[in-house]
C-alpha positions as CSV (number, residue, x, y, z in Angstrom):
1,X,0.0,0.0,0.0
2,X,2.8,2.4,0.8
3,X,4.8,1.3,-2.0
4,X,1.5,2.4,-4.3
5,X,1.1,5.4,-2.5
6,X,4.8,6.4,-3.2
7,X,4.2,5.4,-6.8
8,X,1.3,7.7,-7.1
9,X,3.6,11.0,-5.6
10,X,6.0,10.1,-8.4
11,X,3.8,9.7,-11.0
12,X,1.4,13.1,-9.9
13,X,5.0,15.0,-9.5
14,X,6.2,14.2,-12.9
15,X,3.2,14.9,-14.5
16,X,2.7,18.3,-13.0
17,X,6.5,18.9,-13.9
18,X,5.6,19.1,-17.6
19,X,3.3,22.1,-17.1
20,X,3.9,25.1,-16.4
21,X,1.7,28.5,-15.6
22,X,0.7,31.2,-17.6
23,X,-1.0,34.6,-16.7
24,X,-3.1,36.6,-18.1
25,X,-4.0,40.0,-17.3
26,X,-5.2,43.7,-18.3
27,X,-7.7,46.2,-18.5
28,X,-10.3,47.4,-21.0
29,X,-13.6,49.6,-20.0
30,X,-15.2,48.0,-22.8
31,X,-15.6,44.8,-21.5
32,X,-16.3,45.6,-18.0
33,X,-18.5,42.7,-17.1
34,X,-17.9,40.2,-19.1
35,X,-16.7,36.6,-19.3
36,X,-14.0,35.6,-22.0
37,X,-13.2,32.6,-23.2
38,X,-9.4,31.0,-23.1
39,X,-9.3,28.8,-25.8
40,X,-6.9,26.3,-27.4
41,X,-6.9,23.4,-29.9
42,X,-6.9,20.2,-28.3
43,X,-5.1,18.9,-31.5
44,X,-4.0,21.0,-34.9
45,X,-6.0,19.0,-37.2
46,X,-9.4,18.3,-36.1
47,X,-9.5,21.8,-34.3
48,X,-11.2,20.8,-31.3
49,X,-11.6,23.4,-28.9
50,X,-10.3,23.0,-25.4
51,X,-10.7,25.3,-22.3
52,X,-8.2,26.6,-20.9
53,X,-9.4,29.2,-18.5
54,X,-12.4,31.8,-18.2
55,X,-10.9,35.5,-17.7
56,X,-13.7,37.1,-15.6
57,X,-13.7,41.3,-16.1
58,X,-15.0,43.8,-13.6
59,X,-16.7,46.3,-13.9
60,X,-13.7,48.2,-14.7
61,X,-12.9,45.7,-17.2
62,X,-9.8,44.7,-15.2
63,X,-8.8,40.6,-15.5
64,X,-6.3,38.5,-14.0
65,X,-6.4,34.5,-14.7
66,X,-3.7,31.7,-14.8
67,X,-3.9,28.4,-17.0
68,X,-1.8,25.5,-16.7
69,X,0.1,24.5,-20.2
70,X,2.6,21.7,-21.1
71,X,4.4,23.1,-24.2
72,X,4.3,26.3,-26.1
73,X,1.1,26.7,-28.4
74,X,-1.2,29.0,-29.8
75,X,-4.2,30.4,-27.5
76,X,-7.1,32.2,-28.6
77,X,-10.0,34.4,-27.3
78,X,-13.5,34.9,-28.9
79,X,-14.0,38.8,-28.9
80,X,-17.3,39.0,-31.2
81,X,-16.6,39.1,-34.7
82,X,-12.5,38.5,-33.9
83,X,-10.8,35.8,-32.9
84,X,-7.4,37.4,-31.1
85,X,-5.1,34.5,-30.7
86,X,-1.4,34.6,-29.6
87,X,1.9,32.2,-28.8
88,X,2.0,31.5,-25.3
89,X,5.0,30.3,-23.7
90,X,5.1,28.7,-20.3
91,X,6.2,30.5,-16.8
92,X,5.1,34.1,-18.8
93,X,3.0,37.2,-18.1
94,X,1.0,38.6,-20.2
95,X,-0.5,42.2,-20.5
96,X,-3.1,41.8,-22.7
97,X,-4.2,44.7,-25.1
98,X,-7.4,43.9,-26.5
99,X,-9.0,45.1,-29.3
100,X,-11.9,47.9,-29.9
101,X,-15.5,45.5,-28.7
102,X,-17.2,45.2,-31.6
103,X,-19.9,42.5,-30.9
104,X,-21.7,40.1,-33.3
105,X,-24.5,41.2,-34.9
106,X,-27.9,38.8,-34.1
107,X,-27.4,38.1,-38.4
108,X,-23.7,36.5,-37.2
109,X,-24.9,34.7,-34.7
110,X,-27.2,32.5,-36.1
111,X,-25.1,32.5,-39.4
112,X,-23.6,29.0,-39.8
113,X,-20.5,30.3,-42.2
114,X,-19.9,33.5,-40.7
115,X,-16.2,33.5,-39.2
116,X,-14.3,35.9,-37.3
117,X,-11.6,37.7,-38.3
118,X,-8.2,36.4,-36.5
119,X,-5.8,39.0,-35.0
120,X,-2.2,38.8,-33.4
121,X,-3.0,40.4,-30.0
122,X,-0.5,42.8,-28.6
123,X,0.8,43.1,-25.0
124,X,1.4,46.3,-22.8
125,X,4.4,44.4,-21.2
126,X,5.5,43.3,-24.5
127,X,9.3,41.7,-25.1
128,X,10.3,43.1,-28.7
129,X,12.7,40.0,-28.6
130,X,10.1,37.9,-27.3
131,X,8.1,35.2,-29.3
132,X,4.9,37.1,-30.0
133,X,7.0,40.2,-31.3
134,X,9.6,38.0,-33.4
135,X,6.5,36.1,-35.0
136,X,4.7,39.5,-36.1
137,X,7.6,41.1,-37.9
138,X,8.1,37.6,-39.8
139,X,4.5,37.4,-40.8
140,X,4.4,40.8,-42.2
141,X,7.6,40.4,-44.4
142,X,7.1,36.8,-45.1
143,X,3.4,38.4,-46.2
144,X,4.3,40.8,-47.8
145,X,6.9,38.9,-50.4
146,X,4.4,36.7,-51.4
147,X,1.4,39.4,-52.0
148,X,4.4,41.3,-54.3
149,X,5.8,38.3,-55.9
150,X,3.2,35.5,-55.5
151,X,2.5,35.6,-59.2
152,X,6.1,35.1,-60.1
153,X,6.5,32.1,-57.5
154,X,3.5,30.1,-58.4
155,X,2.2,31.0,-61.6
156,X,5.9,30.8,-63.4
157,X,6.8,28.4,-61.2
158,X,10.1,30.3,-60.3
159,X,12.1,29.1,-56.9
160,X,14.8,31.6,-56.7
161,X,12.9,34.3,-55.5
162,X,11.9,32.3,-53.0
163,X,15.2,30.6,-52.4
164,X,16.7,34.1,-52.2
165,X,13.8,35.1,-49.5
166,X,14.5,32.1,-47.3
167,X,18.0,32.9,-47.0
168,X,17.6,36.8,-46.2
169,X,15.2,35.6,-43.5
170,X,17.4,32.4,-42.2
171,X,20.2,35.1,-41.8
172,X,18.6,38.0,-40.2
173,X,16.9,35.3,-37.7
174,X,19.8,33.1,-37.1
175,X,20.6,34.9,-33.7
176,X,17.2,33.8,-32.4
177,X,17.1,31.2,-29.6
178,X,13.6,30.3,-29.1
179,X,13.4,26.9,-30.5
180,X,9.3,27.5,-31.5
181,X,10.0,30.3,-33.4
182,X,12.9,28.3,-35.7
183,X,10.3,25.8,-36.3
184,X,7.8,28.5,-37.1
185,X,10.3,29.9,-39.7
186,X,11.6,26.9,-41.4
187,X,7.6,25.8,-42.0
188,X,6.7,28.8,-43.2
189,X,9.4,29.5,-45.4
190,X,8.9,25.9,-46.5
191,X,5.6,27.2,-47.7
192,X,7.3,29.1,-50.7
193,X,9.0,25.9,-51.8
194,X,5.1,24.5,-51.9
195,X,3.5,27.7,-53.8
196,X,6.5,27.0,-56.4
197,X,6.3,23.5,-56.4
198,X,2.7,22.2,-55.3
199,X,2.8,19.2,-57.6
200,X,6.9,17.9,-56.1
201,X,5.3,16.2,-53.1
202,X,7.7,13.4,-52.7
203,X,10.7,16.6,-52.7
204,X,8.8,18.3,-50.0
205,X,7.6,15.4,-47.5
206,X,11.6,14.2,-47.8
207,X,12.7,17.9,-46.9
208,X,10.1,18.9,-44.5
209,X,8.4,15.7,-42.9
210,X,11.1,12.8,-43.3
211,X,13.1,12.1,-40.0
212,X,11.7,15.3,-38.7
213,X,9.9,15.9,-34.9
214,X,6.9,16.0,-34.9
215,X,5.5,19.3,-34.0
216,X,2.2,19.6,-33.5
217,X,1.7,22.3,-31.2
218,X,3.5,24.5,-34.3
219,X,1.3,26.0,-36.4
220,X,3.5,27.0,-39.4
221,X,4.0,22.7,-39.2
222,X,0.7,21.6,-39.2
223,X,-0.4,24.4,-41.9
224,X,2.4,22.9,-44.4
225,X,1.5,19.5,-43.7
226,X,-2.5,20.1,-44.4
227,X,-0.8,21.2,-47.8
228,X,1.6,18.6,-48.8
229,X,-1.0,16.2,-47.5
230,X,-4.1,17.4,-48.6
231,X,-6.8,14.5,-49.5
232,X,-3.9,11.9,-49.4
233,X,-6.2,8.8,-49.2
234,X,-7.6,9.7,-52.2
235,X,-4.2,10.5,-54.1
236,X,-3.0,6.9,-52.3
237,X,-0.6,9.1,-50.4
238,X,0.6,10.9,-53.8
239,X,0.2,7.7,-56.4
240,X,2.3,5.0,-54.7
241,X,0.9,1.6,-55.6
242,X,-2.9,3.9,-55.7
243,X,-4.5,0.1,-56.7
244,X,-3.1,-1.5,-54.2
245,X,-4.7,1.3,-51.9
246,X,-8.0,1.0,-53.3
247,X,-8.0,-3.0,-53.0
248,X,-7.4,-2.3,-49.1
249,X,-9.9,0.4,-48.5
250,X,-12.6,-2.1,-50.0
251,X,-12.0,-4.7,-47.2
252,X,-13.6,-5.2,-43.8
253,X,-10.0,-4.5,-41.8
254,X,-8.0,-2.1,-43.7
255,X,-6.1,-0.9,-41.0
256,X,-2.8,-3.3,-40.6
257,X,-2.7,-3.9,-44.4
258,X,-2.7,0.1,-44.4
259,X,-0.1,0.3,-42.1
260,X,1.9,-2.4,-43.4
261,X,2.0,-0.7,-46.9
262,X,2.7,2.7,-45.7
263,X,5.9,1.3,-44.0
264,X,7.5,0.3,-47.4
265,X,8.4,3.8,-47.8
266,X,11.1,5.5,-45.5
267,X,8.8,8.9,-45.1
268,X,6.7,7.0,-42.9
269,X,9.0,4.9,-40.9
270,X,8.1,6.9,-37.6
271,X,4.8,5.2,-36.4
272,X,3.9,7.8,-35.1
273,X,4.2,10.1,-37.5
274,X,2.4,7.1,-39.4
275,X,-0.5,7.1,-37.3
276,X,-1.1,11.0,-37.5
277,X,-0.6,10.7,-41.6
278,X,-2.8,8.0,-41.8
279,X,-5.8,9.3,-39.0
280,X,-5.9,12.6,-41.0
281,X,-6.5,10.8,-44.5
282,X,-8.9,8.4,-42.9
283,X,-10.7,11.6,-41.5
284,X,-10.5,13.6,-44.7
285,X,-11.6,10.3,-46.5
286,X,-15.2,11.0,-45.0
287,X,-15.1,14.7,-46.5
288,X,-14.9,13.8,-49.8
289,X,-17.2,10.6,-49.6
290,X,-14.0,8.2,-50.3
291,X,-15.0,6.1,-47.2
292,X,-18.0,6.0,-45.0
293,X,-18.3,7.1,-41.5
294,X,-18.2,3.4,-40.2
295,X,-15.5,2.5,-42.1
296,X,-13.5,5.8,-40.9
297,X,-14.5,4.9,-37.7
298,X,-13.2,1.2,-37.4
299,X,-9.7,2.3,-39.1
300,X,-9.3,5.4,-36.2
301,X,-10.3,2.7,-33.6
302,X,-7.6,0.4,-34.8
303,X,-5.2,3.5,-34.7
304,X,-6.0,4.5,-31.2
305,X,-5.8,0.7,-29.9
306,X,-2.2,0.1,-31.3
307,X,-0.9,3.4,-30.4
308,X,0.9,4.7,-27.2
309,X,1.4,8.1,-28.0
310,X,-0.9,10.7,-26.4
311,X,-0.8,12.8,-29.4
312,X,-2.2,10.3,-31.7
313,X,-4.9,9.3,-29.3
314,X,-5.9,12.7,-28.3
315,X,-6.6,13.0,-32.6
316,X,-7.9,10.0,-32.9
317,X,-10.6,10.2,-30.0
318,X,-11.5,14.0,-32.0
319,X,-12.2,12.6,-35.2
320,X,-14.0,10.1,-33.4
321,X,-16.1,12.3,-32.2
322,X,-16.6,14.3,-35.0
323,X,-17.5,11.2,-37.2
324,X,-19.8,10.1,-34.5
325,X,-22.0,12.9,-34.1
326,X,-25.5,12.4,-35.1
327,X,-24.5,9.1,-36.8
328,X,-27.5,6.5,-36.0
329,X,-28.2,5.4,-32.5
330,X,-25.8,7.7,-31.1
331,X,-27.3,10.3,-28.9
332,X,-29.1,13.8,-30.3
333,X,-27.3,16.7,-28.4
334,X,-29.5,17.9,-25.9
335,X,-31.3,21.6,-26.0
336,X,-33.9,23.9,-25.1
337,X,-35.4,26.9,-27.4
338,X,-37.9,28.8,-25.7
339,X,-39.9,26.3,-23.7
340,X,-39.1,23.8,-25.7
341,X,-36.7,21.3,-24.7
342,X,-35.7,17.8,-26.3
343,X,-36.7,15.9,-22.7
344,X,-40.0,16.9,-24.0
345,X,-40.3,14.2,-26.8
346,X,-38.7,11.5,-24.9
347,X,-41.1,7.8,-25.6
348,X,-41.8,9.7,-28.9
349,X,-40.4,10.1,-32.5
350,X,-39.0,14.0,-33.7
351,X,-38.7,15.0,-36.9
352,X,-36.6,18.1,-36.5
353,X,-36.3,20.6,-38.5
354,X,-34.1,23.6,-39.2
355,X,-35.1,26.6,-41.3
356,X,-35.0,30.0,-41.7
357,X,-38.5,31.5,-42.7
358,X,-36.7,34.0,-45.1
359,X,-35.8,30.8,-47.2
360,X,-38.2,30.6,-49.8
361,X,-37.7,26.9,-49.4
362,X,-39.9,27.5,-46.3
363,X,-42.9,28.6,-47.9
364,X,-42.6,25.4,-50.3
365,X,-41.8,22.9,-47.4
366,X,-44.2,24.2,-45.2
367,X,-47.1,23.1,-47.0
368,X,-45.9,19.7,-47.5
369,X,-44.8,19.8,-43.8
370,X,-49.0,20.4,-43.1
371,X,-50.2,17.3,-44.7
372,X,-47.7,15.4,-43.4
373,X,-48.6,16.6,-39.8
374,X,-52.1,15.7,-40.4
375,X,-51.2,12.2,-42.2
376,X,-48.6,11.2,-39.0
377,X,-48.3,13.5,-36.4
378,X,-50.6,10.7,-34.2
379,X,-47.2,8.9,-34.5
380,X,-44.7,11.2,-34.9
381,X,-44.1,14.9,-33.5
382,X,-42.4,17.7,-35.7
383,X,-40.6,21.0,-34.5
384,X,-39.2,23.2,-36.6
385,X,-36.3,25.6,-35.3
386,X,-36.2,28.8,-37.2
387,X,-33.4,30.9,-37.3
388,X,-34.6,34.3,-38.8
389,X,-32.9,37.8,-37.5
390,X,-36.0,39.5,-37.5
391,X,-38.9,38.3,-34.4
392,X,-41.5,40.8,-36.3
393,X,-41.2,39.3,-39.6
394,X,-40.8,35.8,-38.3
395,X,-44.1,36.2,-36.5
396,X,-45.8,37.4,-39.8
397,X,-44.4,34.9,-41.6
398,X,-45.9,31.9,-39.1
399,X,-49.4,33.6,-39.3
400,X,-49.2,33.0,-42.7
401,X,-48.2,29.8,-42.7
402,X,-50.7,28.7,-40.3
403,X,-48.1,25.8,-39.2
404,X,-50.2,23.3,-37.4
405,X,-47.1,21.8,-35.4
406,X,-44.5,23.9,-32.9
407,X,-42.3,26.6,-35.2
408,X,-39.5,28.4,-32.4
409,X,-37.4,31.2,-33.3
410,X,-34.1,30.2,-32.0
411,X,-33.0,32.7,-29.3
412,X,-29.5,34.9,-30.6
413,X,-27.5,33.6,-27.5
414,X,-28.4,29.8,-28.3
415,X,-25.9,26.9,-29.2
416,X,-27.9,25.1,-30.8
417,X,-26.7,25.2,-34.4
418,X,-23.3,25.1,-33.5
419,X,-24.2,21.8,-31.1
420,X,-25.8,20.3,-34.6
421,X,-23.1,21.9,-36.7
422,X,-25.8,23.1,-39.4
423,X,-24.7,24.8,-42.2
424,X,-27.7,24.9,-44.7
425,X,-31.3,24.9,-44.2
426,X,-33.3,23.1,-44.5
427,X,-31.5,20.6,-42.3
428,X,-34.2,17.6,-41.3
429,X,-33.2,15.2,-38.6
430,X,-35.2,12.1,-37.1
431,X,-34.4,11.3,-33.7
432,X,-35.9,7.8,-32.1
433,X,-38.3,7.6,-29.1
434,X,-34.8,7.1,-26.5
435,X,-33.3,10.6,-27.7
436,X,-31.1,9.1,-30.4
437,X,-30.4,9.5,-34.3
438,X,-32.4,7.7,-36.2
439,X,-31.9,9.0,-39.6
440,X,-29.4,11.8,-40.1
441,X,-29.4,14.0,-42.7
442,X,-33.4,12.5,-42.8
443,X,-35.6,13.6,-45.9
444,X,-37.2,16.0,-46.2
445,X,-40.9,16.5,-47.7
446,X,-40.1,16.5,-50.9
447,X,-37.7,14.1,-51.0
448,X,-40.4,11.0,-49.8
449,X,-40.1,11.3,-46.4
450,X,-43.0,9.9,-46.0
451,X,-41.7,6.3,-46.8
452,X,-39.4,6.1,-43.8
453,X,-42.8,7.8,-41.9
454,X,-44.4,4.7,-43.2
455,X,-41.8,2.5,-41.7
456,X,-41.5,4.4,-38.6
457,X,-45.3,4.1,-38.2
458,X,-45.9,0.2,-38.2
459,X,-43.0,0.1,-36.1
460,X,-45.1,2.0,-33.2
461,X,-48.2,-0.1,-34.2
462,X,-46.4,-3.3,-33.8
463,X,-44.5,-2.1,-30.5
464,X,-48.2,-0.8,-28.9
465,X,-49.4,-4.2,-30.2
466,X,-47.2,-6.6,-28.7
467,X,-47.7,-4.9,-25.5
């Protein structure tokens, strides 16, 4: 018992060594009140946020907050319709300056594409030698060579104005210690040798990816490898043995065959840079319908089982997540618009619906939406979530609709489309009497919905029969 509880100091002391604290703090008027988000990316690829901290202002829109990290990385902070991010480094203090509050209009917030624009935040305290400073001048001259001559490096294919670049900037930076910012350079520059040579893959995974660390906290890495690698699956990782790919993918257990093909080439020698190769093709796969969520899902299994690097399973429990939301049988995320909550159907089938009133697909779905109320809604409830800017003219419009089933404006401040990631409406979902997917994306109206209603209905007749 002692010996265990020994083993359980060493273990909690090592792992605390690895992080180290941050702080943030500042003061802006405009914020006074207000709670702000400390973001990160729980991995580089499948951009899952994590938490790091909430900075909490007072009414004088003073903050002070501390976070835990383990490595240097990139932290951001939603600030309405920007995103400020910035490098931060362990054991440092920052003096944040934020930018002017400009808040998101109620059009942004239920806009599915709308994105905000990123800024490099500055710092009151800030080191002109320091990371954040050193990263700002490089962007803006690496920047602006490329805007001046980015017609001459891709279009005519010409290196040496890139080559000639790369080494003003490797001399002038050479002094520099900080080991994130050298990584930082030598990826971005490396993205000149891609604009000037998209098509020399094998050239720029041997110079950039082979034998190399792994550094995915870098983002200047991750953004050149999203290029070199880009839809890789599909290519069969750049036309090596592509029909010997393609047989694989078509059986029930590609993974080790996968695996064991990959390793014939000394690129992907490192397993674990393997793993992360192979999890972000598999992933991508999906995207462009090259393999179906089940099968993505039983390779990225197979990846996380045989792994041991925290890295890889850290990405491989995101996509997995990602690939498994609102597939069948797996829960529908919970919510409540108005008085209306999901609990509310529970023992009952939902056909969900999201629209926006504005869409003139509305007018046409809404009529079919009617009859098909009247034909099943003994069997089957419908809501339909609207998410129109304007509470006047979405009230007119549901007059004259005379909707015979619940239609909710979705309040500004709600989650809800992000929770169900919907980008276009219509979006129709049908979620089962124990709160999970039954058919996602379902049909919709005109599409003959009513043939999985059909289904869906002698289903309940049998189940009330047998009782």
């Amino acid at each position: 018992m002692r010996s265990l509880l020994i083993l359980l100091i060493l273990t909690l002391g090592v792992q605390s060594s690895f992080a180290k604290k941050v702080k943030l703090f500042g003061q802006h008027a405009a914020y006074a009140n207000t709670q702000i988000k400390v973001l990160c990316y729980d991995d580089a690829f499948s951009k899952t946020e994590k938490q790091l901290a909430i900075m909490q202002l007072d009414k004088q829109g003073r903050f002070s907050v501390e976070f835990d990290i383990d490595e240097t990385q990139m932290v951001f902070l939603p600030l309405g319709i920007f995103r400020g991010y910035f490098f931060a480094e362990g054991d440092k203090e920052y003096q944040l300056s934020l930018p002017p509050k400009r808040d998101l209009s109620p059009a942004q917030k239920t806009d599915p594409f709308f994105t905000p624009q990123d800024i490099l935040l500055g710092f009151r305290n800030a080191d002109k030698n320091g990371l954040n400073s050193l990263i700002r001048q490089f962007d803006n001259q690496f920047d602006n060579f490329v805007n001046q001559n980015f017609e001459s490096i891709y279009n005519k294919r010409s290196s040496s104005l890139g080559i000639g670049f790369a080494k003003e900037m490797n001399s002038e930076y050479a002094p520099v210690k900080n080991a994130y910012f050298q990584t930082y350079l030598k990826y971005r520059l490396g993205f000149l040798d891609y604009l000037s040579r998209p098509e020399a893959y094998i050239s720029l995974e041997n110079k950039y990816f082979s034998n190399q660390v792994l550094e995915l906290s870098n983002t200047a890495y991750t953004t050149l490898f999203n290029k070199v690698y880009n839809n890789a699956l599909a290519s069969a990782f750049h036309r090596r043995e592509k029909s010997k790919f393609a047989k694989i993918l078509e059986t029930r257990e590609p993974y080790q065959e996968l695996d064991k093909l990959m390793q014939n080439y000394t690129i992907y020698q490192d397993k674990n840079f393997r793993d992360v190769l192979l999890a972000k093709s598999v992933y991508d796969g999906t995207q462009n319908a090259l393999l179906s969520r089940r099968k993505a899902i039983g390779i990225l299994k197979n990846i996380e089982q045989n792994s041991q690097s925290n890295e890889v399973n850290r990405l491989t429990k995101n996509y997995l997540a990602k690939l498994s939301h609102l597939l069948k049988n797996t829960s529908a995320p919970d919510f409540k618009v108005g008085c209306i909550a999901l609990s509310d159907y529970k023992g009952k089938y939902l056909y969900l619906n999201f629209c926006n009133t504005t869409n003139s697909v509305w007018e046409r779905d809404a009529k079919l939406l009617m009859k098909l109320h009247e034909a099943f809604g003994k069997d089957i409830e419908f809501l339909s979530l609207a998410s129109d800017v304007d509470p006047i003219r979405f009230r007119n419009k549901l007059k004259q609709s005379e909707a015979n089933w619940p239609v909710v404006l979705i309040d500004k401040d709600n989650s809800i489309l992000k929770d169900y990631k919907i980008k276009v409406f219509p979006t129709y979902i049908i979620i089962d009497p124990e709160g999970k997917v039954y058919q996602y994306p379902a049909r919709g109206p005109h599409d003959g919905v009513e043939k999985v209603f059909v289904k869906i209905q002698r289903n309940v007749l049998r189940k009330n029969y047998s009782r």
